[in-house]
C-alpha positions in Angstrom: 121.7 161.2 105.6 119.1 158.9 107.0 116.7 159.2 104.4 119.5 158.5 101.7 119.9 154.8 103.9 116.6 154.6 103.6 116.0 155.3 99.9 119.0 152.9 99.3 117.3 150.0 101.4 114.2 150.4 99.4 115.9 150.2 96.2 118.3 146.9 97.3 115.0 145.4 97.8 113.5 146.0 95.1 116.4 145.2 92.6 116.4 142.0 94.7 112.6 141.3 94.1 113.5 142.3 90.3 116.0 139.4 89.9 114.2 137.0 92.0 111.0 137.3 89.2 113.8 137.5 86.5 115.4 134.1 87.5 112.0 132.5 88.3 111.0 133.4 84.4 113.5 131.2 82.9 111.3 127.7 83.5 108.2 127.9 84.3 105.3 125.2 84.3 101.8 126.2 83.8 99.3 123.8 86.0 95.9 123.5 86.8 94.6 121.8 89.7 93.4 118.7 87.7 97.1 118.5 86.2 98.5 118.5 89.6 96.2 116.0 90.9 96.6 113.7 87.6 100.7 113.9 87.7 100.5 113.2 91.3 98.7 109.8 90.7 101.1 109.1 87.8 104.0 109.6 89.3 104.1 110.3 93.3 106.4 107.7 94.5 104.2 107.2 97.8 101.2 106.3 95.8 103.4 103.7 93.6 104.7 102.7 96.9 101.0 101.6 98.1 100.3 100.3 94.6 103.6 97.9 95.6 101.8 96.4 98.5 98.8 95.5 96.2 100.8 93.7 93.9 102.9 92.2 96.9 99.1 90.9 98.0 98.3 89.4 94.5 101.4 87.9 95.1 100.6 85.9 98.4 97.7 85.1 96.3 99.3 83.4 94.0 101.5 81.3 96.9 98.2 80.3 98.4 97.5 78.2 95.7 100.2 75.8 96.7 97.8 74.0 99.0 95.5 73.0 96.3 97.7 72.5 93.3 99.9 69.3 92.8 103.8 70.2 93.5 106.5 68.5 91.3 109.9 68.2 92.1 112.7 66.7 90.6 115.6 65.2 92.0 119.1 64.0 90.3 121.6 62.2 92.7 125.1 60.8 91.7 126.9 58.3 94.2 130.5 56.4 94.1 130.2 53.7 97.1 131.7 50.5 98.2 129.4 50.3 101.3 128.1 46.9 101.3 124.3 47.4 102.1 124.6 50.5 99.6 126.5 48.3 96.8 123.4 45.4 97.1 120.4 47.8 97.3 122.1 49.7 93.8 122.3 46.7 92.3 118.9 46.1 92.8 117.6 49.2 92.1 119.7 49.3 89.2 118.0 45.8 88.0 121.5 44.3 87.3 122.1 41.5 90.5 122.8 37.8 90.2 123.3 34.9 91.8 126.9 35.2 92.3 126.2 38.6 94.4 124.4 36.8 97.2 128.1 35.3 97.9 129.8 36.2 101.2 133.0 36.8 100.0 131.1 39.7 97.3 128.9 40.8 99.8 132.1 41.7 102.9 134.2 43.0 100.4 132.0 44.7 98.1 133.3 46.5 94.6 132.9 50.2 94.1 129.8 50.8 92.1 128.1 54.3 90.8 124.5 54.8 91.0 122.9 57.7 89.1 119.3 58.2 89.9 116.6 60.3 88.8 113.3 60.7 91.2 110.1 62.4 89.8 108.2 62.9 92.9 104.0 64.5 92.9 102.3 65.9 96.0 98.7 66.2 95.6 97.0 68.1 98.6 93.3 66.3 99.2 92.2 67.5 102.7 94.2 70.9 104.0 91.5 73.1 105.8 93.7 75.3 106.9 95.4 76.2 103.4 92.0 76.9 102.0 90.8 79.6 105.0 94.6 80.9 104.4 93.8 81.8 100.9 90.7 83.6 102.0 92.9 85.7 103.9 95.6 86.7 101.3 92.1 87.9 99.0 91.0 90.1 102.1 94.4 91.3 102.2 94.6 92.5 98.9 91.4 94.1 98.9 92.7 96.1 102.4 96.0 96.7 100.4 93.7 98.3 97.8 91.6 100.6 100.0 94.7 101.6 101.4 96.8 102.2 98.2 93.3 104.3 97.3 93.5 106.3 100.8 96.7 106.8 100.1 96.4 108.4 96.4 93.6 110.8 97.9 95.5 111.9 101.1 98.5 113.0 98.7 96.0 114.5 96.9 95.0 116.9 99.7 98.7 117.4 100.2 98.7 118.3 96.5 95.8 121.3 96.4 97.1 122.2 99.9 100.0 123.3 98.0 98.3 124.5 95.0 96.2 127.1 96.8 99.6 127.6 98.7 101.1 129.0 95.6 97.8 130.7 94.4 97.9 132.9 97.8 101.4 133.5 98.1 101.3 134.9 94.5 97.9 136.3 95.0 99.4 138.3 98.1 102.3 139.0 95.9 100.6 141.2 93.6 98.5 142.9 96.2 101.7 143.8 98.2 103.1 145.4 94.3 99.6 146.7 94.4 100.4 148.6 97.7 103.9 149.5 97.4 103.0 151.4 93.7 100.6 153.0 96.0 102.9 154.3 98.5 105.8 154.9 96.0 103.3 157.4 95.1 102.7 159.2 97.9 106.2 158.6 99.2 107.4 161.2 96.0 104.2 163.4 97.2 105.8 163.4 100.4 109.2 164.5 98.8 108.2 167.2 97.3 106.0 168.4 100.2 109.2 168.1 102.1 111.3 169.9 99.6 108.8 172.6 99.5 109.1 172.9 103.3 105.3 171.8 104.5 106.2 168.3 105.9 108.8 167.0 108.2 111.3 165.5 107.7 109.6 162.7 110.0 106.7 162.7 108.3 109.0 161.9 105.1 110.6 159.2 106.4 108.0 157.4 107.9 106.5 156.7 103.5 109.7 155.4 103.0 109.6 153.0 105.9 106.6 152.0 105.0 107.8 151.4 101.8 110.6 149.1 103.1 107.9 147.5 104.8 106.4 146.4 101.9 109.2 145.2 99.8 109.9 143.2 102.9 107.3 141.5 103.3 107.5 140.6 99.5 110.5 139.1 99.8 109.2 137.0 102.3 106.1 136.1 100.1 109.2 135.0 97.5 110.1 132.9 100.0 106.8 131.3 100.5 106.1 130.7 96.5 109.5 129.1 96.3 108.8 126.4 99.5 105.4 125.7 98.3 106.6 125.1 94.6 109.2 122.7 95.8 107.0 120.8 98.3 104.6 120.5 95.0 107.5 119.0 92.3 108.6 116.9 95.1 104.9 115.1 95.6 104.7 115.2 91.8 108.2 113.9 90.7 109.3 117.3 89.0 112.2 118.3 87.9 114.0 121.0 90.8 114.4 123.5 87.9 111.3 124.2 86.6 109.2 126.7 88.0 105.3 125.5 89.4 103.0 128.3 87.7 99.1 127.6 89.4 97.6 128.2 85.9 93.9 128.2 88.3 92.4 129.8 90.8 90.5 130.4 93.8 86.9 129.0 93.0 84.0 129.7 96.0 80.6 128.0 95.0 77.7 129.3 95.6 76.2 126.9 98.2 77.6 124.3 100.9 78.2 121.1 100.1 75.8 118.8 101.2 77.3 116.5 103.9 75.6 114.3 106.5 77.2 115.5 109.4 75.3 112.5 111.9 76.2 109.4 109.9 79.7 108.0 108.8 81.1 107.5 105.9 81.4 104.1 106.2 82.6 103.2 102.3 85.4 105.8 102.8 88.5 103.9 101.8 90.5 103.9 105.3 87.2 102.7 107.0 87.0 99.4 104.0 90.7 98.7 105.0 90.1 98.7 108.8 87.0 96.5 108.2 88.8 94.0 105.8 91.6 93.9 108.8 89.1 93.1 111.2 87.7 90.1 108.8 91.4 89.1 108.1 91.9 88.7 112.1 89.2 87.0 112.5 89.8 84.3 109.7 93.6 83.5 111.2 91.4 82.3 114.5 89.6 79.6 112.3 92.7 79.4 110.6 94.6 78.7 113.7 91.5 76.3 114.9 91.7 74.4 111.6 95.1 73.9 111.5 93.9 71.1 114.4 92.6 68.9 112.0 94.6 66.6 109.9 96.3 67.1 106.5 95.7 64.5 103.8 98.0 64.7 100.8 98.6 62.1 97.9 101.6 61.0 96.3 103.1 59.5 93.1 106.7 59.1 92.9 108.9 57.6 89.9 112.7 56.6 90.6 115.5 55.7 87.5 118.7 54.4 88.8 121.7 53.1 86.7 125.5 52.7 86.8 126.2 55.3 84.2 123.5 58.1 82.5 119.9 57.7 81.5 119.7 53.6 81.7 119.1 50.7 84.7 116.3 49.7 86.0 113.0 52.1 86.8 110.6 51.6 89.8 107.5 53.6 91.3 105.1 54.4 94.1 102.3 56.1 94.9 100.2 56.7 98.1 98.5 58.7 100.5 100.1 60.5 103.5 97.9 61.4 106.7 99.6 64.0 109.6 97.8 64.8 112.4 99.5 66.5 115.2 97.7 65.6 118.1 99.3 67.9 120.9 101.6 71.0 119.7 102.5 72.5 123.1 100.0 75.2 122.9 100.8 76.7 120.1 97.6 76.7 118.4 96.2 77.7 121.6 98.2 80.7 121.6 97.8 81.1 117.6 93.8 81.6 118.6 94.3 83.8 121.6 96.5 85.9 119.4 93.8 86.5 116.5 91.5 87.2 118.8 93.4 89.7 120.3 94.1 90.7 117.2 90.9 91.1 116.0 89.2 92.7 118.8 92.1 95.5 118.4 91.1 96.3 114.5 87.7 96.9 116.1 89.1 98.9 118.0 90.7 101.3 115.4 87.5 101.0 113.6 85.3 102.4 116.2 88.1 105.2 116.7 88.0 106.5 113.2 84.4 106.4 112.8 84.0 108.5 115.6 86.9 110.7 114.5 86.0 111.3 111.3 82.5 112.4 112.3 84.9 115.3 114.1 86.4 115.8 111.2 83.6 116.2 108.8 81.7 118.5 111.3 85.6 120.4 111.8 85.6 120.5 107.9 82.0 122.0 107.3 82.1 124.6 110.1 86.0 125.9 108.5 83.8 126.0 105.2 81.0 127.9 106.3 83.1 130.4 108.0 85.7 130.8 105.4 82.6 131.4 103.6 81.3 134.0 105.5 85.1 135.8 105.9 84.9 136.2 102.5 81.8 138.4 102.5 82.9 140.4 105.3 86.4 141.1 104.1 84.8 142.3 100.7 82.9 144.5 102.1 85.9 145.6 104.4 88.2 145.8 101.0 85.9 148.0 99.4 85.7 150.3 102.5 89.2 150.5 102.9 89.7 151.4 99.0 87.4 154.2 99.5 89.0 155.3 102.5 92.4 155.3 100.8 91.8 156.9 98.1 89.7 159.8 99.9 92.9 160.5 102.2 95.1 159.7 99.2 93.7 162.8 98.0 93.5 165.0 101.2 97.5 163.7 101.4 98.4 165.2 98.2 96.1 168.3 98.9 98.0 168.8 102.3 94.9 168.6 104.3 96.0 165.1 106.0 98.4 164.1 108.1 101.0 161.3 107.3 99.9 159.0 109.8 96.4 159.0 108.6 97.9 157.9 105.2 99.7 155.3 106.8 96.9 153.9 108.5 94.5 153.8 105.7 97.0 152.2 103.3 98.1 149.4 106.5 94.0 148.8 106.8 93.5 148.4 102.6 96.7 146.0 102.3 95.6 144.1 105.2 92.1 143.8 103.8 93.3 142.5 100.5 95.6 140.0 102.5 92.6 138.8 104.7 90.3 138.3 101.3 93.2 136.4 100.1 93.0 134.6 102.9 89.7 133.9 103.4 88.8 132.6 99.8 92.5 130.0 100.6 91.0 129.0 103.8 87.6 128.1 101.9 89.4 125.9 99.3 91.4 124.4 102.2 88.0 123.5 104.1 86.1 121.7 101.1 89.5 119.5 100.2 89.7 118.5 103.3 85.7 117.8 103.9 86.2 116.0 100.7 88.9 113.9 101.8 87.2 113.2 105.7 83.9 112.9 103.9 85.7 110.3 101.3 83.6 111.9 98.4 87.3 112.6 96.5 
């Protein structure tokens, strides 16, 4: 009875693992790495994100200019009034007094009169120190929006092959799990017949077709881990939830180290020429805040149409220059200086900090590599020995001449040996993204 649950387990999970690859077969997607990593930079909505704040920064830019081009305005006014003064200065304005409206009797009791007027008015800026150092800034902030939108693009780019080689192992360990449980369906109907025949245990027969259940457990659970890295992949590149993420590559292991300079930092990486543009940003809002002491000189030409109906009267103009100069703000630019110095004495800081931690990182990086290197030697070597060993008791199995727990062992050790290759050569790709990425050589 027990081995009938048994049997019936076995073949539940396997019909399962049937329709999971049946279903998964319907839309599929066939990428390579450099596909992945192209689409991502097309369409990952954190890159165009980052790509926003650069054109937010051309932007300020282009509102920077305001304090050395001219600035028109125009300005329409309509007013009904009876107000003495008003009525008199109209009038004037409007070129249409006389004599008779100097007479006191006109002047206290004044008649309703409409004034239309149409001002033209130019500011020219001709001395605004401050404006000019704040344009400086808005181009170092752009270029740190750039380093950053580039930072950004390569660390979703890691997140990309992490996920790649994700999918390569989990299908990779997929077919060496198949691989195993072929194997072990194999022995499991040796086993049958041994027990049929009377020279095994019924223990001994059951303990194939646990092993067996094992297996197709563990499969299911590599299902799992191809489906979560296939939808954490079409989220980063904007793909549609139905279609199926095929890795059309695989993993590569070259034949040296990269060469990487494990003492000195990568100072042009793209996170280090953002923190560095920060820094010269905070330091140009002190001189900004410094020059904002000295006086602002703008000129002036200004054009005014008034009239008691549309588009007639009398015209007038003015032009001139305007001086402000504020002597004593209450501290405030005192406080404005303070603050970028603060400021950029903290950006310093954070530059110092991830210097020093990406030297960590690179030396983290190359010593994963290396290892993962040399894992992949060893479990070879280890992969070879266990198929050997397998198949030798494989044969002593059938033969009768070993025991079931010596099978067992020897097929645990070969899967697992297949698994750890599979593991190491993942591990390896992992390594040189990621000394890529610290190394900022993406």
């Amino acid at each position: 009875m027990k081995a009938f649950k048994i049997i019936a387990i076995v073949s539940v999970l396997a019909a399962m693992a049937g329709n999971l690859d049946a279903k998964e077969s319907r839309r599929t997607m066939s990428l390579s790495l450099d596909d992945a990593l192209r689409m991502a930079r097309e369409n990952n909505f954190v890159i165009k994100a980052a790509n926003s704040r650069v054109a937010q920064a051309e932007a300020k830019i282009t509102q920077t200019r305001q304090g050395s081009l001219p600035k028109v305005t125009l300005i329409e006014n309509a007013v009904v009034t009876n107000d003495p003064g008003a009525a008199l200065v109209f009038k004037l304005q409007q070129n249409i007094i006389k004599t008779t409206d100097f007479d006191p009797v006109k002047l206290n009791d004044a008649s309703v009169i409409n004034d239309f007027s149409t001002s033209l008015q130019v500011m020219q800026p001709i001395f605004n120190a401050d404006a000019k150092i704040g344009s400086s800034i808005a181009k170092s902030a752009k270029r740190a929006q750039e380093y950053m939108a580039g930072r950004t693009s390569e660390s979703i780019e890691l997140q990309v092959s992490r996920l790649y080689y994700a999918l390569i192992l989990a299908r990779k360990n997929i077919v060496a799990i198949d691989q195993s449980i072929a194997t072990m369906g194999s022995h499991s109907r040796d086993a049958s017949r041994a027990f049929n025949a009377g020279m095994m245990s019924k223990s001994d027969k059951l303990s194939t077709d646990v092993r067996v259940a094992e297996l197709n457990e563990q499969k299911l659970m590599l299902h799992d881990a191809v489906r979560n890295a296939s939808d954490a992949l079409k989220t980063l590149l904007n793909i549609d939830t139905d279609v199926l993420v095929i890795p059309a590559g695989d993993f590569v292991v070259d034949r040296g180290v990269p060469q990487v300079d494990e003492e000195s930092v990568p100072e042009t990486r793209q996170d280090l020429m953002a923190m560095k543009s920060f820094r010269d940003i905070a330091a140009k809002q002190g001189e900004m805040a410094r020059a904002a002491r000295l006086p602002r000189v703008n000129g002036f030409l200004r054009t005014d149409l008034h009239s008691n109906d549309l588009f007639g009267g009398g015209s007038s103009w003015m032009m001139g220059l305007n001086v402000q100069w504020d002597l004593y703000d209450g501290m405030a630019s005192e406080g404005k200086i303070q603050e970028a110095k603060a400021l950029e004495m903290e950006a310093l800081y954070n530059y110092e900090a991830a210097k020093n931690g990406s030297l960590a990182e690179i030396r983290k990086s190359l010593r994963e590599l290396k290892t993962a290197k040399a894992r992949i030697v060893v479990a070879r070597q280890a992969l070879d020995e266990a198929r050997v060993s397998l198949d030798y008791i494989g044969t002593q199995f059938r033969s009768g001449m070993a025991m079931t727990f010596e099978l067992l062992m020897r097929e645990g050790a070969y899967t697992y040996a297949k698994l750890r290759l599979n593991q190491a050569r993942y591990d390896y790709c992992i390594a040189r993204s990621e000394l890529a990425y610290h190394a900022g050589r993406q």
